[in-house]
C-alpha positions in Angstrom: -263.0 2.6 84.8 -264.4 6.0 86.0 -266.1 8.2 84.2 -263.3 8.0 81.1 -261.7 10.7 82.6 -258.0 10.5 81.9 -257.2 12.8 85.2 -259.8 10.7 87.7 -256.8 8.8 89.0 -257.8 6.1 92.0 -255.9 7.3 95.1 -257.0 4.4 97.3 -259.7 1.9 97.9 -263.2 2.9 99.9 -265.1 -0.6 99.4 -263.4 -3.7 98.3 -264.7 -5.1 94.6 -266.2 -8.8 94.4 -267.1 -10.9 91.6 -270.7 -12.8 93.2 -271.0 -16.3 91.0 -274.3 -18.3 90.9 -274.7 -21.3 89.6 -277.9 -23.7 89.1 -278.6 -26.9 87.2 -280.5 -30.1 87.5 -279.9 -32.4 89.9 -280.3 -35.3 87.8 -278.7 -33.1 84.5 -275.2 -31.9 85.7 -274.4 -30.8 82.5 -277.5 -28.8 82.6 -276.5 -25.5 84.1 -275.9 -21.9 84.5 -273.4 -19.5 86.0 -274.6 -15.9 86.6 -271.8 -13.8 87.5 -272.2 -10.3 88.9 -268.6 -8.5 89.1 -268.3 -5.2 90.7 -267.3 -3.9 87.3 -268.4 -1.0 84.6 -269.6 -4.0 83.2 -268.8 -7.6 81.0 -265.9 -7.9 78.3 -264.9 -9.8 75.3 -261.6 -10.5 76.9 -262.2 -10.7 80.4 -264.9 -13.2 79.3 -262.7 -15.1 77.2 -259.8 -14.7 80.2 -262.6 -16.6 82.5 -263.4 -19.7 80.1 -259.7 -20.5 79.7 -259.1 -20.6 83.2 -262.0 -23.0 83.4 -260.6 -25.5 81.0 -257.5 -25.1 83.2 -259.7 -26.3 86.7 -259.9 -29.7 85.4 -262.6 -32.3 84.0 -265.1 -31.7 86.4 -265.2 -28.2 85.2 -265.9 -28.6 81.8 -269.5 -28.4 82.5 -269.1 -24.5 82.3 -268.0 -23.1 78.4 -269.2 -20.7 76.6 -272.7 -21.3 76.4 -273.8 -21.0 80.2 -271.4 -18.6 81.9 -272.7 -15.1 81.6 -270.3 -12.3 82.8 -272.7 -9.5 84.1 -271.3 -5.6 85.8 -272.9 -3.6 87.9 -271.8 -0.8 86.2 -270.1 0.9 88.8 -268.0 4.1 87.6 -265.7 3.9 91.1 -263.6 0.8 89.7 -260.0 0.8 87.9 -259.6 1.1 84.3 -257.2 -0.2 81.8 -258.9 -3.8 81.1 -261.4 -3.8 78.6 -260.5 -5.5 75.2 -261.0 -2.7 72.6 -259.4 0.7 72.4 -261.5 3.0 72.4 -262.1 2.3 76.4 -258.6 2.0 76.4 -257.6 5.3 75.8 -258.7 7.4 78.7 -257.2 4.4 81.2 -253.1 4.7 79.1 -254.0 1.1 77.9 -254.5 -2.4 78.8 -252.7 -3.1 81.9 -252.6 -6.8 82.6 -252.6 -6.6 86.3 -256.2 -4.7 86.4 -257.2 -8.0 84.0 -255.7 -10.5 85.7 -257.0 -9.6 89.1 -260.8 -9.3 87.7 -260.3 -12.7 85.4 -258.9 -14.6 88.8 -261.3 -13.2 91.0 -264.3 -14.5 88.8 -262.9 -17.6 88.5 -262.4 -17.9 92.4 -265.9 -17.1 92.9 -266.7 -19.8 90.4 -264.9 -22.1 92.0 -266.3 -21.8 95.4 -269.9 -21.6 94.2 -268.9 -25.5 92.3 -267.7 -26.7 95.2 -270.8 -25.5 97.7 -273.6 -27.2 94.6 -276.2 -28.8 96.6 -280.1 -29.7 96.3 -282.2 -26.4 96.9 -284.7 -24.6 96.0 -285.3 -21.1 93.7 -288.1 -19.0 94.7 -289.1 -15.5 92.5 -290.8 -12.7 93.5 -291.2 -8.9 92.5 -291.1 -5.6 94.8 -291.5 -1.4 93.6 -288.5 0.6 94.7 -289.9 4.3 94.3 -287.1 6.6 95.4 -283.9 4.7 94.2 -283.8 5.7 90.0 -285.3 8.3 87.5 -284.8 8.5 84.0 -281.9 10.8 82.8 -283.1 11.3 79.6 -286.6 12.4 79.7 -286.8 14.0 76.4 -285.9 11.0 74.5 -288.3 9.0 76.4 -291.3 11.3 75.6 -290.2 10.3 72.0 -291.7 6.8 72.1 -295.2 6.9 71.1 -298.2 7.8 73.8 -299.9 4.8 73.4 -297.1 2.5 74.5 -295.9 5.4 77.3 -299.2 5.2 78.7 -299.2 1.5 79.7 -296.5 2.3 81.9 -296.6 4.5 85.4 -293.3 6.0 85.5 -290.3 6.6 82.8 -288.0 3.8 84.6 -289.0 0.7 85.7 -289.2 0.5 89.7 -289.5 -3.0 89.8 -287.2 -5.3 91.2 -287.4 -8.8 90.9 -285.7 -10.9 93.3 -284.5 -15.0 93.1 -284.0 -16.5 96.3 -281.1 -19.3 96.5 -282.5 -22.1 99.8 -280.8 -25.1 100.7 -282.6 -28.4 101.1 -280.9 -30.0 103.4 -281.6 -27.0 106.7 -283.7 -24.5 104.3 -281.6 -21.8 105.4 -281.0 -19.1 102.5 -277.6 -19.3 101.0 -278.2 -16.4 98.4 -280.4 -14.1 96.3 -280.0 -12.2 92.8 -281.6 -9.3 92.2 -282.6 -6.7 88.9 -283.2 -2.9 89.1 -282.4 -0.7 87.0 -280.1 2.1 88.2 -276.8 3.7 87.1 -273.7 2.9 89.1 -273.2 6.6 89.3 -273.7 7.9 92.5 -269.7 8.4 93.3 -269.1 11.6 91.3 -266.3 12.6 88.6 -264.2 14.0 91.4 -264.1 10.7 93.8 -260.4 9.1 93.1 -261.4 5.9 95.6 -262.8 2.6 94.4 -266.1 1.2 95.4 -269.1 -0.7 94.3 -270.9 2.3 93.9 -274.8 2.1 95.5 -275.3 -1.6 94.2 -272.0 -2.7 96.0 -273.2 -0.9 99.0 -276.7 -2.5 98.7 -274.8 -6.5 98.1 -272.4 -6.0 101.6 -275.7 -4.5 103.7 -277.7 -7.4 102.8 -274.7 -10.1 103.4 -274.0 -8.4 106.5 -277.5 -8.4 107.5 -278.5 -12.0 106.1 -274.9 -13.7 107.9 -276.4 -12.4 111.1 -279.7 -14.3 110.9 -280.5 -17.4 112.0 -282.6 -18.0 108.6 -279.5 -17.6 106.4 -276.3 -18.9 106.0 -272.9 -17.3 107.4 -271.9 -17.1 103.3 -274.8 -15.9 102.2 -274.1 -13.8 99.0 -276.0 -11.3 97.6 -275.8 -9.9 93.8 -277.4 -7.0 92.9 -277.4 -7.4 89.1 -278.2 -4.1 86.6 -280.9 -4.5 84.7 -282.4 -2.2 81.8 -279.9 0.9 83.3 -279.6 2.8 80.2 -281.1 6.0 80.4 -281.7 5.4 84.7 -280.3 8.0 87.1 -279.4 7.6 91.3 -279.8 11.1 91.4 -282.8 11.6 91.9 -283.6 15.3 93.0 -282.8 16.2 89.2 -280.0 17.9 87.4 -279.4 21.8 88.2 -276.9 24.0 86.9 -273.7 24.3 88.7 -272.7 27.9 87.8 -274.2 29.6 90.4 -278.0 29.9 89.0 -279.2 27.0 90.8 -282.0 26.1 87.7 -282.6 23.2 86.5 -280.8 22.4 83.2 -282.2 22.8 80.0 -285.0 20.0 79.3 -284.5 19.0 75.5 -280.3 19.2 75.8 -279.5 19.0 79.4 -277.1 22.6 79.1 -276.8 25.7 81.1 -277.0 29.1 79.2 -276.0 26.7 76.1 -273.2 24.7 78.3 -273.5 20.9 78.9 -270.4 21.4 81.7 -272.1 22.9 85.0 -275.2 20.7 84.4 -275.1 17.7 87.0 -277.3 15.6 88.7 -277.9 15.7 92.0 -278.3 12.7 94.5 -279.8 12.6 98.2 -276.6 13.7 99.6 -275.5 16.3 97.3 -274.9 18.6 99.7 -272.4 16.9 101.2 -269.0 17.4 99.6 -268.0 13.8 100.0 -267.8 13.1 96.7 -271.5 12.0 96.3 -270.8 8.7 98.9 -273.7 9.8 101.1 -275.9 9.9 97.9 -274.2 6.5 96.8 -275.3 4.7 100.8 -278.2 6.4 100.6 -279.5 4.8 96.8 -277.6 1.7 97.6 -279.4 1.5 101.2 -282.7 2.1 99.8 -281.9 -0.8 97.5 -281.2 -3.1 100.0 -283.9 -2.2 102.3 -286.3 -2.7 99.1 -284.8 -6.4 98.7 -284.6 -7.3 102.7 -288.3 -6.6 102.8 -289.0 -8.7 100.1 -286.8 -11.3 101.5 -289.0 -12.2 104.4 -292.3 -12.1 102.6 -291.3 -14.4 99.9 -292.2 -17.8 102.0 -295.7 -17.3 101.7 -295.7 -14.8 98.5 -292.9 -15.8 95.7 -293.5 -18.2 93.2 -291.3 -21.2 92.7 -289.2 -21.9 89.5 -289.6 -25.7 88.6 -288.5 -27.1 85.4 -285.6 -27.4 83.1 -282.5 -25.1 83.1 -281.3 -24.3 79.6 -278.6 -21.7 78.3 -277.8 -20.6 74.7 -274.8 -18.0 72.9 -273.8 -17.0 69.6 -272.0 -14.5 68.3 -273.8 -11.9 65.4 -271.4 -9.6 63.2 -273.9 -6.8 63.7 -271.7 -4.4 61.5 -274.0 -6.0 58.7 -276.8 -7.9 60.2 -279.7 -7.8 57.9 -283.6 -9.3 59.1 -287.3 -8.2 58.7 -288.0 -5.2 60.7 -291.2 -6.0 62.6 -293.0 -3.3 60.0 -292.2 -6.1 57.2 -289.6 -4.6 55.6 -285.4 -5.5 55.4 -283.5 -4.2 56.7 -279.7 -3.9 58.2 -277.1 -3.0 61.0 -274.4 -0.7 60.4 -270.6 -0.9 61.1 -270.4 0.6 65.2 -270.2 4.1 64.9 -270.7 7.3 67.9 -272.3 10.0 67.6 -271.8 13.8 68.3 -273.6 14.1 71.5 -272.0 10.8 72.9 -269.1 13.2 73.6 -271.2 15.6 75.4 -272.1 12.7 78.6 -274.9 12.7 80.5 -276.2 14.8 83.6 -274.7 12.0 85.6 -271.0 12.8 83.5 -271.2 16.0 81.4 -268.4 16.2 78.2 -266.6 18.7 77.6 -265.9 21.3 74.8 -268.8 22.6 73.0 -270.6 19.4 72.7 -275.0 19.0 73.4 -277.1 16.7 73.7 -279.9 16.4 71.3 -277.5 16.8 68.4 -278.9 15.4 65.4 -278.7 15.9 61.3 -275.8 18.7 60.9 -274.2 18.9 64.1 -274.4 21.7 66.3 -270.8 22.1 67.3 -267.2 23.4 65.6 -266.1 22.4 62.8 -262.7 21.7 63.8 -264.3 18.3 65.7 -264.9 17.2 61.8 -261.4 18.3 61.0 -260.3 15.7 64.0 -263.4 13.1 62.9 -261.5 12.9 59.5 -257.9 12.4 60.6 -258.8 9.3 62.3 -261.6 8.3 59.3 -264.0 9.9 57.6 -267.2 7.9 57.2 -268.4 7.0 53.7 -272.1 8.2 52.4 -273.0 4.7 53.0 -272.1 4.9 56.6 -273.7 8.2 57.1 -276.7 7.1 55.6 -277.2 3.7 57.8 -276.6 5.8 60.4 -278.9 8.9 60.1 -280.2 10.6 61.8 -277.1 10.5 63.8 -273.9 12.7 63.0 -271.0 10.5 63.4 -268.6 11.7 65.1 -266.3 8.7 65.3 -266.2 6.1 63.0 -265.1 3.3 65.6 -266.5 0.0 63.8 -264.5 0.6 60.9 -260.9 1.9 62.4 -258.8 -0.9 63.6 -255.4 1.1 63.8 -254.3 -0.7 65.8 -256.6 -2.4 66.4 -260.5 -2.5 66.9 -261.6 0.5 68.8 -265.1 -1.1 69.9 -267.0 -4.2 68.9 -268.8 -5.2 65.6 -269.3 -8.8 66.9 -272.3 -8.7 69.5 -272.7 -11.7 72.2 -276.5 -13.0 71.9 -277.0 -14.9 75.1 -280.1 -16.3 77.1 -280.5 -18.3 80.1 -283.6 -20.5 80.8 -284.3 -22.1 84.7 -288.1 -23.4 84.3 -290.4 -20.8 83.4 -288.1 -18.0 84.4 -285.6 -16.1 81.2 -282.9 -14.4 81.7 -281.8 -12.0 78.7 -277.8 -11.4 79.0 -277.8 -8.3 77.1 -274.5 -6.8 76.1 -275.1 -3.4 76.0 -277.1 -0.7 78.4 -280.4 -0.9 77.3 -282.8 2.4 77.8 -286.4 1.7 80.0 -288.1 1.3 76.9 -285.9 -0.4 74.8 -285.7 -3.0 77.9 -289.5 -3.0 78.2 -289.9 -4.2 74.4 -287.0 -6.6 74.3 -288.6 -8.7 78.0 -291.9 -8.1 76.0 -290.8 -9.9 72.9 -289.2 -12.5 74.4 -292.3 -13.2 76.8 -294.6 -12.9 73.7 -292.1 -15.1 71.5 -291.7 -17.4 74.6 -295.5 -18.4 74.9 -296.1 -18.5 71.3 -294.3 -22.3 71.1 -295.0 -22.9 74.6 -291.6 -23.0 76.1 -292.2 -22.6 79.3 -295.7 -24.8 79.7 -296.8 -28.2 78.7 -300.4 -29.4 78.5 -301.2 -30.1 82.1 -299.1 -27.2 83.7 -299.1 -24.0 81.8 -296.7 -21.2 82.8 -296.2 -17.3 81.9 -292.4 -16.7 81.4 -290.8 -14.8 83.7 -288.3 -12.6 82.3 -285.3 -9.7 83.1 -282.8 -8.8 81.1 -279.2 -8.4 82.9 -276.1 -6.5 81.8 -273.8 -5.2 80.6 -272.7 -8.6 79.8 -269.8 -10.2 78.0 -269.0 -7.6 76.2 -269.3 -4.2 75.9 -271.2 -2.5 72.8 -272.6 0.7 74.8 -276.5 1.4 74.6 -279.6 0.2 72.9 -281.9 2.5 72.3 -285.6 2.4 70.7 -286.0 3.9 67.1 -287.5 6.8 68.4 -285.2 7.7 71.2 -282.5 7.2 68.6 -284.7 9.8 66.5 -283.2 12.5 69.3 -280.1 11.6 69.4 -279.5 12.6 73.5 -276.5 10.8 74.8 -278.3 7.2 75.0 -279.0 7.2 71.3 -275.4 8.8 70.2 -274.1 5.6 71.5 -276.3 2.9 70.3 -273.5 1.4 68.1 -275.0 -0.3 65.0 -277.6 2.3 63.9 -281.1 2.7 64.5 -282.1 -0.7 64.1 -280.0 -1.9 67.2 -283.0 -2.6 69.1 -285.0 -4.4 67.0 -281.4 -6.3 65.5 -281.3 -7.6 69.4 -284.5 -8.6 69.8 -284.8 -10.5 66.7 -281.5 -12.4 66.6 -282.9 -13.4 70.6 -286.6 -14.7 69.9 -285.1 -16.6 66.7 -283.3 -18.8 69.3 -285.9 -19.7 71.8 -286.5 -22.7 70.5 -282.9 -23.8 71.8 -284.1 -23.9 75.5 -287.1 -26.6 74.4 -287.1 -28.9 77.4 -285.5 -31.7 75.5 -282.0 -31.8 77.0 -280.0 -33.2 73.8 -281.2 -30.1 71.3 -278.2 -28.8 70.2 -276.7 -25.2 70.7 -277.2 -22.9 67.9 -273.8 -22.0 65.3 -271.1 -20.0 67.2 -271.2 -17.6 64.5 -267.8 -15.3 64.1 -265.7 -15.5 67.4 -264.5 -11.6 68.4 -261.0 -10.6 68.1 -259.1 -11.1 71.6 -256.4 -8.1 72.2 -254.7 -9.0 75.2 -251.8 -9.5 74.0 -251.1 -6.9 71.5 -253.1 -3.8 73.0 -251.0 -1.0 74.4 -250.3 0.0 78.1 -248.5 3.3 78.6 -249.1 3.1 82.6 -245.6 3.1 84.0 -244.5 0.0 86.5 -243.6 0.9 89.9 -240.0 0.9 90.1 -239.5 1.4 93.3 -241.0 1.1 96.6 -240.1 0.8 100.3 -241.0 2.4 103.8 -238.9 5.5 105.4 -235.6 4.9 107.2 -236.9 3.2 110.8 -240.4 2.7 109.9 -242.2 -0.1 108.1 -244.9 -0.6 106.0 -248.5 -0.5 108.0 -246.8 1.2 111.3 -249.4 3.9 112.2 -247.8 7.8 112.1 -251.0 9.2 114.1 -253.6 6.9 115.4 -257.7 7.9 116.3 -258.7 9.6 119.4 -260.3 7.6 122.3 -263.4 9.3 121.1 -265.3 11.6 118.7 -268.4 13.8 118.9 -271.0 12.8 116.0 -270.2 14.4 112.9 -266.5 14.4 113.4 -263.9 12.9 111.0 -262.0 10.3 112.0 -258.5 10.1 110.4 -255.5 8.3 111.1 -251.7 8.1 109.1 -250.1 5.7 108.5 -247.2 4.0 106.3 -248.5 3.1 102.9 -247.5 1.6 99.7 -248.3 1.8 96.5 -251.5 -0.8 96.3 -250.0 -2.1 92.8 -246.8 -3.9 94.6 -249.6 -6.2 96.4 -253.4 -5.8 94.9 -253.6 -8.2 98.3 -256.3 -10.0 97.1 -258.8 -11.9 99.6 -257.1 -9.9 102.1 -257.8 -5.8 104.1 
């Protein structure tokens, strides 16, 4: 969906998007399992979600293993993919609308990948092991960060997490790898505002390296499939050098608000390549190589240094109305989620995006911009005192949870999801959670986890394992900690349900746990309220193409000017030829 960027039009296609599906259960159990998908997507949704479990009722009986407690529907976050599919509107405004096309073709493409990952199930084995990526992320939002009290900082080296952890897929019957899942944290932002061509951004680059690479070698299968799943991305950066200001100054951008001589527009980050004008695809191969290079490594160490994942494989998902979601705070007191709501200095973006208009960072209590955005704030709804107050410190600048002219602009009704296989859990969070705020919610769950013994037994006790993977199934924006919230940067403007978003998440998770026991026939918990599905009644102001077809005497795919015999290094290499508009033919599993 871009950068929400009603002019960033897609012109035509630089790297083809995939949907990777993985899927593990007990040999013995069949109805025991998991599907992990990782779709080359800004990230999960309601609808697209809901799209995908349909169409696996349609498959047949021997699908019906697969519902809505074990499929988790992961993105990359990439900002290089078409727009105009998400289920609420407020996405849907910057893309004209829901266009059913750009749904149908990510809904099918899952489902294909589903498919073929059922009908390849075989014995194997799942082997997990961690490596540091140093040069591949750095936090965004380093003022916010500094906000979270020394005592926790100090536990930690850096303001991101480096780690990636890495689950190897082997066959039984040859031993030969068939695929690998990985988590690291960074944004899917390396393609820049400017780029009009779709891509995977640097974790699609990193997923065809390592198939490439892995297809070639005689330890691997020729499908081996490689997903590089986000992780804690909310406040990460792949441009790493910094953000400068882009008016000619060349500084570095104000620290606390991320603006140049008061201006949020010429501050950008810059990647490896950024001197390249290419559109930042040199900085997105670079991050997305360095990725790939990090995994590869660990790849052929992990025979004699992973651990292996033995036990059960449990799954668990309910829906929570977080609009008014009310628990015990882990100071002791009560207290309660707030219908979603944005603030002020979501619409100034991030170094990675920068807003427009008059808009900081940093914007918190009586908001530092003109009053005519309160005049605009008001026309679509003006929040009540009670609003305001749940909300504080944050300004709102739109009241989304509460609007649904037409209909719902984002979502009220959060997806609480977690995946067990052995001692190793897998938090499928639905929103972009910041370093820290990832780093509590693993730590609760881990804490929570060993407290009833989930993952040992008396004769072999077992420290959880844990990531947390998203944007998943939905999309409610960020989680930020209380006190990043405090500053109210870009990360805590969108944390949707107030400041207790965090802490709303992690408790309606641990509560859970004991739903992945190691008995098989422990029921799932309550659904809770299912999220409205808009497919059919959202808006799509994208024009059909009426009409296409090739000049007189030519035909479609006849080349105008071919390549020269050769080129010197550093030339560009072009060719013309006769094209049509991609959305006559999406040419799926095709060039």
């Amino acid at each position: 969906m871009g950068y929400a960027d009603p002019n960033q039009v897609g012109s035509g296609l630089r790297q083809r998007l995939y949907s990777r599906a993985f899927i593990i259960g007990e040999i013995d159990k069949p109805e025991q399992r998991v599907v992990y998908l990782v779709l080359d997507t800004q990230s999960g949704d309601t609808a697209v979600r809901h799209g995908i479990l349909e169409g696996l009722k349609d498959l047949g009986p021997e699908y019906s293993f697969y519902g809505k407690s074990n499929v988790a529907v992961t993105g990359t976050h990439s900002h290089s993919g078409p727009g105009a599919w998400l289920n609420y509107l407020l996405p849907q405004i910057t893309s004209k609308g829901f266009d059913r096309q750009s749904y149908e073709a990510i809904v099918d493409g899952a489902l294909l990948s589903i498919k073929r990952a059922h009908e390849n199930l075989g014995p194997g084995y799942l082997n997990i092991a961690e490596t540091q990526i140093q040069d591949a992320n750095v936090n965004r939002s380093p003022f916010a960060y500094l906000a979270n009290p020394e005592n926790e900082r100090v536990k930690y080296e850096d303001d991101v997490d480096k780690t990636m952890t890495v689950l190897r897929f082997s066959r039984a019957s040859d031993g030969k790898d068939i695929g690998v899942l990985t988590w690291f944290p960074v944004h899917g932002t390396s393609m820049l505002g400017n780029n009009t061509l779709i891509s995977g951004d640097n974790k699609g680059v990193a997923a065809t390296l390592l198939e490439k690479n892995m297809r070639n070698s005689a330890d691997a299968s020729n499908d081996f499939v490689a997903g590089f799943s986000q992780a804690n991305v909310g406040d990460t950066s792949p441009n790493i050098l910094g953000a400068f200001c882009e008016d000619g100054s060349g500084e570095k951008c104000n620290f606390e608000d991320s603006t140049c001589g008061g201006r949020n527009e010429p501050c950008h980050g810059r990647g490896p390549g950024f001197r390249e004008k290419d559109q930042g695809a040199s900085s997105c191969f670079e991050i997305g190589r360095r990725q790939y290079a990090g995994a590869k490594a660990l790849l052929k160490s992990m025979t004699s240094s992973s651990k292996s994942l033995k036990g059960p494989v449990r799954s668990l998902h309910t829906y929570r109305d977080f609009s008014n979601f009310t628990f015990q705070h882990p100071n002791g007191s009560t207290v309660t989620t707030c219908p979603a709501a944005l603030g002020y200095s979501f619409a100034a973006g991030t170094t990675d995006g920068p807003g427009a208009f008059d808009f900081k960072q940093n914007n918190t209590g009586s908001p530092n911009a003109n009053p005519v955005w309160s005049i605009v704030r008001n026309f679509l709804r003006e929040p009540s005192e009670d609003q305001k107050a749940c909300h504080s410190p944050k300004p709102i600048l739109l009241d989304v949870g509460e609007i649904e002219r037409p209909y719902l602009w984002t979502p009220n009704v959060v997806d609480i999801q977690l995946l067990r296989i052995g001692q190793f859990l897998i938090i499928v969070s639905p929103g972009e959670a910041t370093t820290m705020a990832g780093r509590r919610w693993k730590e609760a769950i881990a804490r929570s986890a060993s407290a009833i013994s989930l993952t040992s037994s008396e004769t072999e006790p077992e420290t959880p394992i844990v990531v947390l993977g998203g944007p998943a199934n939905s999309y409610t924006h960020y989680i930020a900690t209380e006190e990043e919230y405090g500053v109210q940067r870009y990360e805590g403007a969108s944390t949707l349900y107030g400041p207790h978003t965090l802490n709303a998440c992690i408790n309606a998770s641990t509560s859970l746990l004991p739903y992945l026991d190691n008995n098989p026939s422990t029921s799932h918990p309550p659904p809770g309220p299912n999220p409205p599905i808009h497919t059919n009644i959202s808006f799509n102001f994208n024009s059909a193409v009426r009409f296409d077809r090739a000049p007189f005497f030519k035909k479609f795919g006849q080349v105008i000017r071919d390549v020269k015999p050769a080129y010197k290094s550093g030339e560009t290499v072009s060719v013309t030829f006769v094209g049509a508009n991609p959305r006559n033919n999406l040419r799926l599993e095709h060039t």
